[in-house]
C-alpha positions in Angstrom: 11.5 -22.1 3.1 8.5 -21.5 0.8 5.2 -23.5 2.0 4.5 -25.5 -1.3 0.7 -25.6 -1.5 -2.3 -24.4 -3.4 -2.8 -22.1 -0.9 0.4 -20.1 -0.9 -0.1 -16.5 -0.4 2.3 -13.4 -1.4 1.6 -10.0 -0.4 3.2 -7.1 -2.6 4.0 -3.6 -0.3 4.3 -1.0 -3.0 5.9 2.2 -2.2 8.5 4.9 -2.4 9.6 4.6 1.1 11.8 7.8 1.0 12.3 7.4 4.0 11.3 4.3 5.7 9.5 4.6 8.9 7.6 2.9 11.2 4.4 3.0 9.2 6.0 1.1 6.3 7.3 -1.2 9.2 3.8 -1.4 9.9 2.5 -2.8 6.4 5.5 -5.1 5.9 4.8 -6.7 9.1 1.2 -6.7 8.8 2.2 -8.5 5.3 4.5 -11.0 6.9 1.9 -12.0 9.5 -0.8 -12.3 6.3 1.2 -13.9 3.9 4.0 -16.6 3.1 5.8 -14.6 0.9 7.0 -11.1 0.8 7.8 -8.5 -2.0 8.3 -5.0 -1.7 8.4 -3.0 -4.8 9.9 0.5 -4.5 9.3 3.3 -7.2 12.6 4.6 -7.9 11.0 8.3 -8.5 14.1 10.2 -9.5 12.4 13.8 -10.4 10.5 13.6 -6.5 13.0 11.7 -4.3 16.7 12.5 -4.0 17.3 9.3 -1.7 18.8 7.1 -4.3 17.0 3.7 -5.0 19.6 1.7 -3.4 19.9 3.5 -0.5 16.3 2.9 0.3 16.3 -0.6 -1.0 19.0 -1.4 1.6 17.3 -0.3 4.5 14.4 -2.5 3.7 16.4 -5.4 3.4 18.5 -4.6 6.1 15.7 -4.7 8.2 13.8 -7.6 6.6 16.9 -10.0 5.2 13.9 -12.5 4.3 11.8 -10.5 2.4 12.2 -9.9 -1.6 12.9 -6.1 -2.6 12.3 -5.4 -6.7 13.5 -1.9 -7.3 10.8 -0.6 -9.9 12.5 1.7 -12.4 10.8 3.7 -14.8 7.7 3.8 -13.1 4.7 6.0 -13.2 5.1 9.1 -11.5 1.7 9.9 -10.7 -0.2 8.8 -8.0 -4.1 9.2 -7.1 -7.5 6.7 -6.9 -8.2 8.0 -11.1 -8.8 4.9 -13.1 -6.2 5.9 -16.0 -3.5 6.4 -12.8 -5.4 2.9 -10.9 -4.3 1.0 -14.6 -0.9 2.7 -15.2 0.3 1.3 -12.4 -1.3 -1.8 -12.4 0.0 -2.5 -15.7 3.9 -1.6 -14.6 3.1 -3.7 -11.6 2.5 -6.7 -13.8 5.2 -6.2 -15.8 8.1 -5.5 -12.9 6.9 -8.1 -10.5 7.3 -11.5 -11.5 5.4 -13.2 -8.5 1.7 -13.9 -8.7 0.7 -12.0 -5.7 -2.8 -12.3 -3.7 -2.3 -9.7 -1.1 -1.9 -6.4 -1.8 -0.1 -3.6 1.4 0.2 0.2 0.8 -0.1 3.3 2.1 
């Protein structure tokens, strides 16, 4: 059950998670302990990854049956601290996840 408050946190784990291991255990616990809510966004990253985006989506929520999962199609396939990369995928963040988050988990 969601707490209902002004004060409501979600935390966003963004990743590829191909495949998931115990440091992305790590950050979605560390989120769960931090937050109230919990998404995970996975890039779906066809050209790098050959684990499909289902695949890795399941284990997540076979693991963490409380959290949300958004599979994030189409997203930017670069990755780096450069301000152009920083605001490409701040924008498709945005735009995929339709939670306002305040915490923000990745590797």
């Amino acid at each position: 059950m969601e707490k209902k408050s002004q004060n409501f946190t979600t935390g966003l784990v963004l990743g590829k998670f191909a495949p998931f291991h115990k440091g992305h255990q790590l950050l979605v616990d560390t989120a769960l302990k931090m937050t109230d809510k919990v998404i995970v966004l996975i890039y779906d990253c066809p050209d790098a990854i050959d684990i499909p985006l289902d695949v890795r989506a399941n284990w997540i929520k076979r693991i963490y049956p409380q959290i949300t999962v958004v599979k994030g199609y189409n997203g930017p396939s670069e990755s780096g601290l450069d301000s152009r990369i920083t605001k490409e995928h701040d924008e498709y963040i945005l735009k995929t996840v339709p939670f306002k988050i305040t915490h923000f988990f990745f590797k």
